[in-house]
C-alpha positions as CSV (number, residue, x, y, z in Angstrom):
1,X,92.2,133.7,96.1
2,X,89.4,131.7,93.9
3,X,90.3,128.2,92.6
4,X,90.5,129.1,89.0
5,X,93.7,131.0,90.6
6,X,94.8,128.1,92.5
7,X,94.4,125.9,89.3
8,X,95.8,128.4,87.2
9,X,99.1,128.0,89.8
10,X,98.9,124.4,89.9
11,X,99.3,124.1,86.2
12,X,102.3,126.7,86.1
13,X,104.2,124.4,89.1
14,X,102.9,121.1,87.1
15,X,105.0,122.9,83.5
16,X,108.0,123.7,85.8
17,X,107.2,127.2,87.3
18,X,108.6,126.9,90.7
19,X,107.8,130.4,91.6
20,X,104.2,128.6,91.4
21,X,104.8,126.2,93.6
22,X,106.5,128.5,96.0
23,X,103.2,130.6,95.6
24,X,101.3,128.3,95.8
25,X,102.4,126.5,99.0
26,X,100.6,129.8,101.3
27,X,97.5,129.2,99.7
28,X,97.0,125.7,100.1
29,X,98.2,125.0,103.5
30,X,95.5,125.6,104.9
31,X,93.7,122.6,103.2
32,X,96.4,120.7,103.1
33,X,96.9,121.3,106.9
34,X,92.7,120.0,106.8
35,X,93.2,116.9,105.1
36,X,96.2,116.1,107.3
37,X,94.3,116.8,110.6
38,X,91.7,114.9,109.3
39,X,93.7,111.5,109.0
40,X,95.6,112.0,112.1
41,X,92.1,112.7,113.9
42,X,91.1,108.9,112.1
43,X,94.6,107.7,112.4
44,X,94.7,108.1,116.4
45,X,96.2,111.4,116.0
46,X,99.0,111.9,118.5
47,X,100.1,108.7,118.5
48,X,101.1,108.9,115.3
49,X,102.6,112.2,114.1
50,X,102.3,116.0,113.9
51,X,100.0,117.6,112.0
52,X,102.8,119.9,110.5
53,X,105.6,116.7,110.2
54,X,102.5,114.6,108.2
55,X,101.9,118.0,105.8
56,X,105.7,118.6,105.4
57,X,106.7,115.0,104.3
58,X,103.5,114.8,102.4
59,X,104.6,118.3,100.3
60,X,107.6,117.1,100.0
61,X,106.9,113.5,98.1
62,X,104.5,115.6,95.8
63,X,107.5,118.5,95.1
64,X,109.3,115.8,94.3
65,X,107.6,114.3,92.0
66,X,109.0,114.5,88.3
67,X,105.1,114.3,86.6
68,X,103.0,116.9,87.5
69,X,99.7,116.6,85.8
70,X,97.0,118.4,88.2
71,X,93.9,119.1,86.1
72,X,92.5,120.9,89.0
73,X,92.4,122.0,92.6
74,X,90.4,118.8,93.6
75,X,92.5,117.0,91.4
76,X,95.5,118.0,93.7
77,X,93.8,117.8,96.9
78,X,92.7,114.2,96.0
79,X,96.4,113.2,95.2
80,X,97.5,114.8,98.6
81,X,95.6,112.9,100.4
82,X,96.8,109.5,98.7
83,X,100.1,110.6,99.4
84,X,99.2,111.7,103.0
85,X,97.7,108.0,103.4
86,X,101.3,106.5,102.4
87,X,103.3,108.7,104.5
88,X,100.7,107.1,107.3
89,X,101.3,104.0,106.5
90,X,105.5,104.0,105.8
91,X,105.2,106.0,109.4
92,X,103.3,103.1,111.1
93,X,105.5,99.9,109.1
94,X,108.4,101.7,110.6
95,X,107.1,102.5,114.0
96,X,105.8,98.7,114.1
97,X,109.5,97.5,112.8
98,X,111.1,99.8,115.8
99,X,109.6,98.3,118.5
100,X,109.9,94.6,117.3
101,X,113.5,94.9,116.9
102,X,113.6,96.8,120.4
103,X,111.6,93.8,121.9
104,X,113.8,91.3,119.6
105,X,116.9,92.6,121.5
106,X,115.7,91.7,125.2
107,X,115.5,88.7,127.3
108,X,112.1,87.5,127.0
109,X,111.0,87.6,130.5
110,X,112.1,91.5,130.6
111,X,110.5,92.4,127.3
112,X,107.8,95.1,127.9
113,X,104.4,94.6,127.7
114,X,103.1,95.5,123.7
115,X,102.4,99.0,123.6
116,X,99.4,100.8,122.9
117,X,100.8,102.6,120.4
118,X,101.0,99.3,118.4
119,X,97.2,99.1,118.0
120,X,96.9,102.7,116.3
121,X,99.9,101.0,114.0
122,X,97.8,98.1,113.0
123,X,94.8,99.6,112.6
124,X,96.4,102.3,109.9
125,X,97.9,99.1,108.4
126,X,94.5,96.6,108.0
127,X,92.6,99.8,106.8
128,X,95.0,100.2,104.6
129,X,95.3,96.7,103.3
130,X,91.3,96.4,103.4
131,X,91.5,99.5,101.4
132,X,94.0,98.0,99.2
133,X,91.8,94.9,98.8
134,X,88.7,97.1,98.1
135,X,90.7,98.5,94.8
136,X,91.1,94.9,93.7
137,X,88.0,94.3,93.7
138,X,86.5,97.9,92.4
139,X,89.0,100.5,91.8
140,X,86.5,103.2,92.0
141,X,84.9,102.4,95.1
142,X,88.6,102.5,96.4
143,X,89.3,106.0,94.8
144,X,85.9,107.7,96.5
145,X,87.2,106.0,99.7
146,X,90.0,107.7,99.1
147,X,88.4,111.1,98.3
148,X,86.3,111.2,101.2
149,X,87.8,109.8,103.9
150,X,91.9,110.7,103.4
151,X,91.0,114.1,101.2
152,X,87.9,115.3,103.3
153,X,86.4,116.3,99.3
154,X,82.9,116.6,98.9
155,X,80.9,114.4,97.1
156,X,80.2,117.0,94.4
157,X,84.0,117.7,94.7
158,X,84.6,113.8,94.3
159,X,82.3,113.8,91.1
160,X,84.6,116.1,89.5
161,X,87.8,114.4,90.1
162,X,86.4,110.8,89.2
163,X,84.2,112.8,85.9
164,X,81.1,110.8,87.3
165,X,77.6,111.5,88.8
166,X,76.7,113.0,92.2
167,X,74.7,110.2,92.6
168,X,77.2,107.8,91.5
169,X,79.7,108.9,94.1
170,X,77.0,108.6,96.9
171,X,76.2,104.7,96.1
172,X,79.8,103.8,95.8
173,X,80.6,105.8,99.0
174,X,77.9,104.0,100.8
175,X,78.9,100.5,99.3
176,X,82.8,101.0,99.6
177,X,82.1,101.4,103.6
178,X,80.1,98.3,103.8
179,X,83.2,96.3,102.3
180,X,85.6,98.1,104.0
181,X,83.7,97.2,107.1
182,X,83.4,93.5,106.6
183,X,87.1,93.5,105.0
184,X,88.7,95.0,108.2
185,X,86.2,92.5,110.4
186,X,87.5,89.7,108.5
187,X,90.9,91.0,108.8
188,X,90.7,91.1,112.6
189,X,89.1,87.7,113.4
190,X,92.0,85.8,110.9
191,X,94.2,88.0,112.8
192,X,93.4,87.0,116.1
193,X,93.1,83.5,114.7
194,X,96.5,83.6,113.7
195,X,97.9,85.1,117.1
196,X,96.4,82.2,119.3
């Protein structure tokens, strides 16, 4: 199936046709399944979730959505990999909140060591504030972050969806890594500050 069909069945499900987005599901889930491998693979990848739970929640947020408005098939992608980033991050604030409250409950001198899973949790969490920070500061940079790195889109597929140069995606792809990279070194010394 060619991406004028996929879009053409993206726009039916976004006007109400949920025999689209039934249809649609099968030819999608195969990129979906992509962009979903991809963050677990970034993420620490087994520590975290399935590949199939991380698509499933992910479909399901966007199913539920009452506004559908995908202009296009990188459009949607781009969007499913935002809302794969949050089902990340709600996954690793609850997996973080489990384990306090298990170590909460315990005498102190029997409390387990921290476990390792806890590092993969806070590192989805300062990428994601660092990310958050980054769209403070430049919104677009964020977005391309986002395209890239959560989506897996091209940089000529990232053009489309932000409606801006090739070349304009490449600079603010290249710059939006360099803040990232001093944001989530900054994080992790103020961090550790704040732990001793």
């Amino acid at each position: 199936m060619s991406d004028a069909d996929v879009t053409s069945l993206l726009r039916a499900w976004s006007e109400g046709s949920e025999s689209a987005g039934e249809a649609l599901l099968p030819l999608i889930y195969a990129e979906l399944r992509r962009i979903s491998s991809r963050q677990l693979r970034g993420s620490g990848g087994a520590a975290m979730m399935q590949t199939t739970e991380l698509i499933n929640e992910a479909w399901l947020r966007m199913s539920s959505q009452q506004i559908r408005s995908w202009q296009s098939r990188a459009h949607f992608f781009a969007l499913a990999a935002t809302m794969a980033r949050r089902v990340l991050v709600d996954h690793a604030r609850r997996q973080l909140a489990q384990r306090r409250d298990r170590r909460l409950q315990m005498p102190l001198d029997q409390a387990p060591p921290v476990e390792s899973g806890n590092r993969v949790d806070l590192e989805i969490l300062a990428l994601h504030q660092a990310l958050e920070h980054l769209a403070e500061v430049d919104q677009r940079q964020a977005r391309v972050v986002e395209l890239r790195y959560f989506g897996g889109l091209t940089i000529e597929e990232s053009a489309v969806v932000l409606d801006i140069s090739e070349a304009t995606v490449k600079r603010e792809w290249t710059l939006a890594k360099a803040r990232l990279r001093r944001y989530m070194e900054s994080g992790a010394t103020s961090q550790q500050a704040s732990d001793d």
